[in-house]
N, C-alpha and C positions, 0 to 999 in steps of 0.2 A: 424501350417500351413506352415511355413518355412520347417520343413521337407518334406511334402507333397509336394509342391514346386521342392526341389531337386529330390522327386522319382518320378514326374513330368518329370522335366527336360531329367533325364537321359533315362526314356522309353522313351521319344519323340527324343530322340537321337537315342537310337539302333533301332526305328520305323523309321525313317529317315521324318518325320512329325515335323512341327512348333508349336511350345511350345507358348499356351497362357496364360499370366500371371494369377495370382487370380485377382488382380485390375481389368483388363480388361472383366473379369466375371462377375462380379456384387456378389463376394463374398460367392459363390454359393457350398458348399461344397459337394453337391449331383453332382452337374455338375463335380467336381473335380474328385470324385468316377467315376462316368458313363464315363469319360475321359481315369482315370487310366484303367478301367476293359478292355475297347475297345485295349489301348494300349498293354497291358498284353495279351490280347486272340492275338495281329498281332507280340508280339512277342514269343509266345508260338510255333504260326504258322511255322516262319521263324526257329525258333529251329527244331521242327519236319522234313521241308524240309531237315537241313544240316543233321539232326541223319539219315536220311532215305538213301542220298545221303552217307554218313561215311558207313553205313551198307552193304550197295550195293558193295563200294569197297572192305568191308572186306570177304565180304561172297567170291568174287570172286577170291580175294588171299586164302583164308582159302579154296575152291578148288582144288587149284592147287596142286599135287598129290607132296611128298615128293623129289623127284627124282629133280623134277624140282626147287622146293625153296633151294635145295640146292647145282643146279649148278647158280643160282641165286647168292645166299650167297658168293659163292666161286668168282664170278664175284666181285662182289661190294666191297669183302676184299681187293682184290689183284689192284684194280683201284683205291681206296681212299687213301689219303696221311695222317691218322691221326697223323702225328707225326708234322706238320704243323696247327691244332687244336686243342689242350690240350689232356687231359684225356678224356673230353665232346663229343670229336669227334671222339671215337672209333668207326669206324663199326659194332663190332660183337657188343659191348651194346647196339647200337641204335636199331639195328636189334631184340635184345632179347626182347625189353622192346614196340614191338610192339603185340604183344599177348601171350600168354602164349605156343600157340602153337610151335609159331615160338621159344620161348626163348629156350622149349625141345630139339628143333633141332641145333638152335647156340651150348649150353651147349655140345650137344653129336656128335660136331664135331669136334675134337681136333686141324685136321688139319687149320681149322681158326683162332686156336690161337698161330700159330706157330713162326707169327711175332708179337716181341713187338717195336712198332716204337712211341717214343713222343718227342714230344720238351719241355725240362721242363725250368721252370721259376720259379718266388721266389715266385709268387702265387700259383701254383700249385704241389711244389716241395712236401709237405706235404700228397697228394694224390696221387702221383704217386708210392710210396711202395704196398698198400693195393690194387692198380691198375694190379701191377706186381705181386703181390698174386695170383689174380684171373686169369689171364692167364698162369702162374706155374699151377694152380690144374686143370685148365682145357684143356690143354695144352698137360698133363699126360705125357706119357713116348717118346712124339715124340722127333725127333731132332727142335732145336729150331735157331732163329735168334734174332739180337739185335738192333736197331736204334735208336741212342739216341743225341738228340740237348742240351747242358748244358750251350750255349752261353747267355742266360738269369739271369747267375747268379754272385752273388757277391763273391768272393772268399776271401775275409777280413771280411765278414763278421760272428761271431762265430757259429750262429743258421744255415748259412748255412750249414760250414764245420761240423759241429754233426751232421746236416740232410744227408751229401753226406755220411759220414761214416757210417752211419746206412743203407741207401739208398747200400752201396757197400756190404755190410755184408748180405744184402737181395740177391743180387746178384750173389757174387762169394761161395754160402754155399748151403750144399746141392744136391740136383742131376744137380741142375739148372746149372751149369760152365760144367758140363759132357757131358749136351744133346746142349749148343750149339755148332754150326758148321758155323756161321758168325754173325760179330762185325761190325758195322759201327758210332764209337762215335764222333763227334765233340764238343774239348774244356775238353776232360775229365781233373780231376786232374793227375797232372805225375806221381804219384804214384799207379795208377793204373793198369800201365804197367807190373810190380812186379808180382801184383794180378793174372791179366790176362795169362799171361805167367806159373805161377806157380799152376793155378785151371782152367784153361780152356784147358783141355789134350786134345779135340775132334774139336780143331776150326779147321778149315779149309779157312777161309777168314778171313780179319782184313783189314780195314780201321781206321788209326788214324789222325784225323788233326784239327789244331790251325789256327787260324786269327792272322793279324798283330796288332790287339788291344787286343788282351788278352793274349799275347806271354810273353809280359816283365811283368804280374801279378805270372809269375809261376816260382817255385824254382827249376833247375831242379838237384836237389839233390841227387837223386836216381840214380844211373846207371842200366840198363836192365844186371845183373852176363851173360854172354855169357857160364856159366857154365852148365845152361838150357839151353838144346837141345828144343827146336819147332818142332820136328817131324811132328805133324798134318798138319801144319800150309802148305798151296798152294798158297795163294793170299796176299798179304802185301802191304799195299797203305798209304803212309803215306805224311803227309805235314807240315811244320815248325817244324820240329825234332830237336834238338843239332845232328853233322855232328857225331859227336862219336857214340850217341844213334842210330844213322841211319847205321851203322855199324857193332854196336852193335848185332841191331834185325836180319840184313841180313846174318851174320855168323850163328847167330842161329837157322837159317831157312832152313836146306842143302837142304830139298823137293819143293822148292819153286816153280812153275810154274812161278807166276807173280809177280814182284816187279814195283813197281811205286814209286818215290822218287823225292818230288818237293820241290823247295824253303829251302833244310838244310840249320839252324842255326851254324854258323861261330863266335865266339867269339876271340878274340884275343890272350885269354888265354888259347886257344884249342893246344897243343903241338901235332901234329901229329908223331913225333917221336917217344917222349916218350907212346904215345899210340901202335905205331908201335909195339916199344919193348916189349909190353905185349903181343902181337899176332904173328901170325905169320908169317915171314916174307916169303911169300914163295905165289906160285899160288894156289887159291881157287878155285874150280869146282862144278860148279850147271848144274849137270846133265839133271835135268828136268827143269828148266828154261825155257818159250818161249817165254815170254812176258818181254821187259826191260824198262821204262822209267827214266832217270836220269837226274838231273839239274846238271850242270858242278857251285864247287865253290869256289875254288883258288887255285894254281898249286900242289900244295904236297899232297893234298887230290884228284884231280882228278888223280893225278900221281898214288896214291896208288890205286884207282879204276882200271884204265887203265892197268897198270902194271899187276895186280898178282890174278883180277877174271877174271874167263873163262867160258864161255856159250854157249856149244857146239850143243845146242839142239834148239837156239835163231830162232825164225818166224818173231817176229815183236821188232823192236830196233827202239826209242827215243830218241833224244838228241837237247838241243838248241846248236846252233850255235851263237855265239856273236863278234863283233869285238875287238879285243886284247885278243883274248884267248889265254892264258898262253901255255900249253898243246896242242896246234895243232898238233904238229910234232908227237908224243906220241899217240893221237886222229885219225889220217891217220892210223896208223899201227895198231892199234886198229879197226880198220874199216874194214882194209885191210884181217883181220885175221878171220873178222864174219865169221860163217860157211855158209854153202850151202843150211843148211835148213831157210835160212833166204829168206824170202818173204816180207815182208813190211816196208818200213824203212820210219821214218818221221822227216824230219829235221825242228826245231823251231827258224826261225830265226827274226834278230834285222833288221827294213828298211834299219839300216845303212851297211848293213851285201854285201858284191861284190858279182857279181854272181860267177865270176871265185872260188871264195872257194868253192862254192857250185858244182859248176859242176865237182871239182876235186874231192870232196868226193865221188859225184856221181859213176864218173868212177871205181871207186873201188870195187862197190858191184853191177854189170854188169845182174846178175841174180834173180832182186827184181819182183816178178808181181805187189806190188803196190808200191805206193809213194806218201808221204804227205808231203804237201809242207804248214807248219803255221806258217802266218806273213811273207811272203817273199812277197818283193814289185812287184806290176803289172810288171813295167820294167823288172825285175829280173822274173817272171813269163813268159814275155812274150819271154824273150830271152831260156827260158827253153824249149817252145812248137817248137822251131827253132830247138834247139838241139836234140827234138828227131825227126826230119825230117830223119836223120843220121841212119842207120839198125842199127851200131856201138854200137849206144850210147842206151842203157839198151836197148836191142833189145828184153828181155822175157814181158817187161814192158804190163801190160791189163786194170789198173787203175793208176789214177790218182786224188787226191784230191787238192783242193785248201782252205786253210782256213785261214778265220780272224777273230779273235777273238773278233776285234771290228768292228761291223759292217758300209761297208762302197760301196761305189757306184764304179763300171767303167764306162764311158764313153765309149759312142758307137765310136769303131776303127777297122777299114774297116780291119787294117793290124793284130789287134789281133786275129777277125776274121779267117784273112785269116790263120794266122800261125796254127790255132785249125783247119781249115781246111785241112793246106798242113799236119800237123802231123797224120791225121785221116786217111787221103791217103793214105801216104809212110804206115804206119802199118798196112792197109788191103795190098799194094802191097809186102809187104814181107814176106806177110802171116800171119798175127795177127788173128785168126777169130770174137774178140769180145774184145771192148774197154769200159771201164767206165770211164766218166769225170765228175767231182761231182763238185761244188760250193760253199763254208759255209759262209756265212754272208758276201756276194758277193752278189751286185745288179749289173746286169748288162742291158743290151738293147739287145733283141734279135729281130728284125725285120723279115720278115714275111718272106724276100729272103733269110737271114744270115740260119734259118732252112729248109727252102729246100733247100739248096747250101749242108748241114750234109746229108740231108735224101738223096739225092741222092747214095751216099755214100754204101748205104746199098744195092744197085743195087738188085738182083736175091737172095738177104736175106741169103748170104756163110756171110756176115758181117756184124754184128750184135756193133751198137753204142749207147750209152746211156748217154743222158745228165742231170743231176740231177743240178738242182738251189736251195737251200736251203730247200732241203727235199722231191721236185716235179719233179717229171720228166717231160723235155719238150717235147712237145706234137711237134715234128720234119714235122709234117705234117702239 
C-alpha cells in the first residue's frame, strides 16, 4: 500500500490535482486503482499535447530548405561565446545533436568548425583533448583559429602539468600548427611560446597574456632564441611579458603590422645592457608596422625603444603619458619624428598628468585626423576643446574620442558646453566638413537646449556633426 501511495502521490503531482490519502478512503483499494487509471489517462493526455506541440516545431525546422539552416548555423556560431561555457556549450554540438538531419549538415560544414575557443578548468581539462579531436577531423584542411582561457588551472599541480603536456602535443603535432593563422591564449605555460614560434609557420595573429595573480606562479625560464624568424606572424598583442621577452618576440617579427605591448615585466635583475650587447645596437625598421601600442617602463628600456626602432609606415600610435616620466625629452623627439602617414594618436594619461605636457606633444603631430584622449581629467579635457578653437592647433583634426576607463559622471556645465560648442564652430568655419565626438564611459547631461544649440550647427547639411555617448548617437534633434 505504501507503494501505491507514492505512485499516488507523484501522478497527483504532474496532474497538478490533490492527493487523497488511503485513511481518508475508507481503505478502498479499487477506489485507489480507478484514482491511479483517471490520473494516468490526464497524464497521458498532457504528454500527447507537449509530443504534438515538439512535432509541430520540428516538422517546421526540418522544412526549411538547406541553404537557409545553414546561414542559420553560420549565424548562431559566430554570436555564441562557447569558450565562456565549457565544452557543454559548444554550438556546433548542440546544434548536431538536435536531429540527425541537422547533425549531417554541422558534420559537412567545416567552416563551423574553424574556431576552437574554450575556457578550460580542472574539471573539464580531461575532455577538452577528445573535444579538439573532433573539431581537427571536422575542421579538414581549412585554415583554422585558437581561443583558449587556462586561468582555471592549478599549475603545481602534477595531473595537471602531464594533462597540459599532452593537451600541447594534441596541439602543436600534425597538420594542426600549419592550418592555424590566429592564437588568442590567456595564462598559457611560458614554454609554450618555444612551441608556438617553432610549429606554428602559418599564424598570422597572436595574442599572449597573464593576470597579476598568476604572473609570480610562472618560471620564465625559457627565453623566445630571436634566432627564429616570425615571418607569418602580422598581429602580436601581448600583456605581462618579461621586458626582454617583449623584445625578444618584436625583433622576431620584421612583418608585423600591429604590435600592442601592455604592462612589461621589469625585474631588477633584467641588465639592459648586457642584453643590448647581444643585439644590436643600431636602428630597427618595421616597415609594415601601422598599428603601435606601448606601455613606457623605466628609462634605459624605453631609451632603447625610443632610440633605435623606426615605423615609417605608423597610422595609429599609443602611449601612456605619466608624471615623472624619465624619457620625456627622448619621448618629444620621438613623437616629433612619427611620419606623415600617421593619423590617429591616443595619449593614456594619469589625473595627475598637466595639461601643458599634453598640448605640447600635441603640437608635434599637427596632421592626426583622430585623437584619443584615455584618463585625461574633465579640466584637462575641457581646456583641450579651447585649444582647438585655434585653426593652429591640429587643424586636419575630424574626430575626437574621450575615454574612461572607469566609468564615471560630468556634471552639467554651461561652459563645457559651451567650449564643445565654440570648437564645433571654428571647425565648420574653417572648413572642416564633418566632425565626430565620441564619449566612453562618460555620463554626462545633455539637455534639450545644450542639442539644439550642436544641431543648429549643421545649418544647409555642407556640415556634418556626430555626437556618440557610450555607443548611442545623440538624437541632436
Amino acid at each position: 500500500m505504501d507503494d501505491l501511495d507514492t505512485r499516488l502521490k507523484l501522478a497527483c503531482k504532474l496532474a497538478g490535482t490533490n492527493y487523497l490519502p488511503a485513511s481518508d478512503s475508507g481503505n478502498d483499494p479499487t477506489g485507489f486503482l480507478t484514482e491511479l487509471k483517471k490520473l494516468q489517462s490526464q497524464i497521458n493526455t498532457i504528454q500527447s499535447q507537449y509530443r504534438r506541440r515538439f512535432n509541430v516545431i520540428r516538422s517546421s525546422t526540418a522544412a526549411l530548405p538547406n541553404e537557409i539552416l545553414i546561414i542559420i548555423f553560420r549565424l548562431v556560431c559566430s554570436t555564441v561565446e562557447p569558450k565562456n561555457a565549457g565544452p557543454t556549450g559548444c554550438p556546433q554540438i548542440i546544434l548536431g545533436s538536435v536531429s540527425s538531419h541537422w547533425r549531417d549538415i554541422v558534420v559537412d560544414m567545416p567552416e563551423l568548425w574553424e574556431t576552437f575557443s574554450l575556457k578550460i578548468s580542472q574539471e573539464n581539462l580531461q575532455t577538452t583533448i577528445p573535444l579538439l579531436k573532433v573539431y581537427s577531423a571536422r575542421r579538414r584542411q581549412m585554415p583554422s583559429s585558437m581561443q583558449l582561457d587556462l586561468r582555471g588551472l592549478d599549475y603545481n599541480s602534477p595531473e595537471v602539468l602531464e594533462s597540459l603536456t599532452f593537451l600541447e602535443g594534441n596541439i602543436f603535432s600534425g597538420d594542426t600548427p600549419k592550418l592555424l593563422h590566429s592564437m588568442d591564449i590567456h595564462c598559457p605555460p611560458p614554454y609554450w611560446l618555444s612551441t608556438i614560434v617553432s610549429q606554428c609557420s602559418n599564424l598570422h595573429e597572436l595574442s599572449l597574456s597573464w593576470t597579476p595573480q598568476n604572473t609570480g606562479t610562472y618560471i620564465w625560464s625559457r627565453r623566445l632564441p630571436t634566432s627564429i624568424p616570425f615571418y607569418s606572424l602580422r598581429i602580436l598583442r601581448i600583456n605581462r611579458v618579461p621586458i626582454m621577452l617583449c623584445f625578444d618576440l618584436l625583433l622576431s617579427c620584421p612583418n608585423l603590422t600591429e604590435f600592442t605591448c601592455t604592462t612589461p615585466l621589469v625585474h631588477a635583475r633584467n641588465d639592459p645592457d648586457g642584453w643590448m650587447m647581444m643585439n644590436r645596437d643600431q636602428e630597427v625598421t618595421f616597415p609594415r608596422l601601422e598599428r603601435l601600442t606601448w606601455t613606457p617602463t623605466r628609462k634605459y628600456w624605453d631609451k632603447y625603444f625610443l632610440e633605435f626602432f623606426r615605423f615609417p609606415s605608423l597610422r595609429y600610435f599609443a602611449w601612456p603619458i605619466w608624471p615623472g616620466q624619465d624619457s620625456k625629452n627622448l619621448f618629444d623627439s620621438f613623437v616629433a619624428a612619427l611620419p606623415p602617414s600617421l593619423e590617429s594618436f591616443e595619449i593614456i594619461a594619469s589625473p595627475l598628468i598637466a595639461w601643458h605636457r599634453i598640448e605640447s606633444i600635441l603640437r608635434q603631430i599637427p596632421r592626426i585626423t583622430q585623437l584619443i584622449l584615455t584618463d585625461v581629467p574633465s579640466s584637462a579635457h575641457s581646456r583641450f576643446l579651447q585649444m582647438l578653437q585655434y585653426p593652429t592647433f591640429l587643424p586636419s583634426l575630424k574626430a575626437c574620442k574621450w575615454i574612461q576607463k572607469v566609468k564615471g559622471e560630468v556634471d552639467h556645465d554651461p561652459q563645457w558646453i559651451s567650449h564643445l560648442h565654440g570648437m564645433l564652430q571654428q571647425r565648420k568655419f574653417y572648413g572642416t566638413e564633418e566632425f565626430r565626438y565620441e564619449m566612453v564611459n562618460v555620463e554626462a547631461c545633455w539637455r534639450a537646449e545644450d542639442r539644439e544649440m550642436i544641431s543648429r550647427l549643421k545649418g544647409d547639411g555642407r556640415f556634418k556633426v556626430e555626437i556618440v555617448c557610450n555607443n548611442s548617437i545623440l538624437n541632436l534633434r
